[in-house]
C-alpha positions as CSV (number, residue, x, y, z in Angstrom):
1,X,42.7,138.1,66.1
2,X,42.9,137.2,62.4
3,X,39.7,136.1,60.3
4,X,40.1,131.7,59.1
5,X,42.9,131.4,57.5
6,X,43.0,130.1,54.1
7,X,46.3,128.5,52.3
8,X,44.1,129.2,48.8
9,X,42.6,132.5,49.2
10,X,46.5,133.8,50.4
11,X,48.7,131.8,47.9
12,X,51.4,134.3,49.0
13,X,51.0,133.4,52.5
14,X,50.7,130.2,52.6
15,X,54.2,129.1,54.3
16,X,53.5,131.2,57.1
17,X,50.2,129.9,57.8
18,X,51.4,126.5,57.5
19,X,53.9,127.3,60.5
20,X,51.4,129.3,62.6
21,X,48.9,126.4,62.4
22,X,51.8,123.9,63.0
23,X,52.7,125.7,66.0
24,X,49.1,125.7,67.1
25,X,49.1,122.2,66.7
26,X,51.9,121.4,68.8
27,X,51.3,123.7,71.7
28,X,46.9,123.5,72.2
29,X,47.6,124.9,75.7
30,X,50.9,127.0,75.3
31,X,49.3,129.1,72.3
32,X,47.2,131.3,74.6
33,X,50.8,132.1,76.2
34,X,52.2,133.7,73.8
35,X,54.1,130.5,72.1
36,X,53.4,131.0,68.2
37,X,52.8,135.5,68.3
38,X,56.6,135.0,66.1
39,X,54.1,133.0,63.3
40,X,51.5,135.5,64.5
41,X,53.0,138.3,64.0
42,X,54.3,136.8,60.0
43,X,50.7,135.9,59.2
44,X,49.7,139.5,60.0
45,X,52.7,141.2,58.1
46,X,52.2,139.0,55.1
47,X,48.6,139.6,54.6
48,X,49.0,143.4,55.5
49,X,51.7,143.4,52.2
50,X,49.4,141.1,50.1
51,X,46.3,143.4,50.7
52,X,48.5,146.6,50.0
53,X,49.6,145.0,46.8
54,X,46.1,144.0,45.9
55,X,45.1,147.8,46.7
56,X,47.8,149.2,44.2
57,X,46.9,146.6,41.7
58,X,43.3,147.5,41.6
59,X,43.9,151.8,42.0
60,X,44.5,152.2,37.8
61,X,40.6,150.1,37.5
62,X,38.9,152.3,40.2
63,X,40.6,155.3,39.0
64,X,38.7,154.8,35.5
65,X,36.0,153.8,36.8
66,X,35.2,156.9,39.1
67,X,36.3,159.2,35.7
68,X,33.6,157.0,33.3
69,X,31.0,157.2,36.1
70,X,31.4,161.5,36.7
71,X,31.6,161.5,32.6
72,X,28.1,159.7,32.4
73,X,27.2,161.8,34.9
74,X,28.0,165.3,33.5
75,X,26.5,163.8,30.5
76,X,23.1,163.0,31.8
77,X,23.2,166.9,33.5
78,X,24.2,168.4,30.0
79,X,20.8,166.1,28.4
80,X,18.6,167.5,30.7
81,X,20.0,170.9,32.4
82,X,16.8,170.8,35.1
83,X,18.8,168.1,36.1
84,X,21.2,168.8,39.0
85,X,23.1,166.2,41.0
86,X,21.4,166.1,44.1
87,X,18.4,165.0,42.0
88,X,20.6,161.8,40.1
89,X,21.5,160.9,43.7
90,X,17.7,160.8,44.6
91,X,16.3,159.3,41.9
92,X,19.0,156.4,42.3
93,X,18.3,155.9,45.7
94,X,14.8,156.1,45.2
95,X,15.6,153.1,42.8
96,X,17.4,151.3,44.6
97,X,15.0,151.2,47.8
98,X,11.9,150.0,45.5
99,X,14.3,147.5,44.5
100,X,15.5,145.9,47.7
101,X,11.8,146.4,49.3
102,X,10.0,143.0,49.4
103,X,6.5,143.2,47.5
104,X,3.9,143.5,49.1
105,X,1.0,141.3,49.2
């Protein structure tokens, strides 16, 4: 099963959703037999390229992201050498519980 379909958030795959909603359409009883799995199955490829292509288009971001993010951290550590990690990783999620617990009365 495939999440809603959507012409706008697949631009890429439009066409093919087009025909597999056509071909639900036309057959509201012969779709659960197998009918349209041929527009199934081109849905399913399309988006698997379109999120693969997505994935390789955002790697270069992520990549300097994750080397800014250890650079502030080794940073912080060499500020304040009684700093270790494990105690950066506390003391964010320390933060970011109190900030996602409700207040209290």
């Amino acid at each position: 099963m495939h999440p809603k379909l959507s012409k706008f958030k697949t631009p890429n795959c439009a066409r093919e959703i087009e025909n597999l909603e056509r071909c639900h359409a036309e057959n509201p009883f012969l779709k659960f037999f197998n009918v349209c799995t041929d527009y199934h199955l081109a849905v399913a490829r399309c988006m698997r390229e379109e999120k693969r292509r997505k994935i390789e288009e955002a790697r270069p971001t992520a990549s300097r992201n994750k080397a800014l993010a250890e650079k502030l951290l080794r940073e912080s550590i060499r500020k304040d050498p009684g700093l270790e990690e494990r105690d950066l990783a506390k003391s964010y999620s320390k933060t970011q519980k109190e900030n996602s617990s409700p207040p209290t009365p």
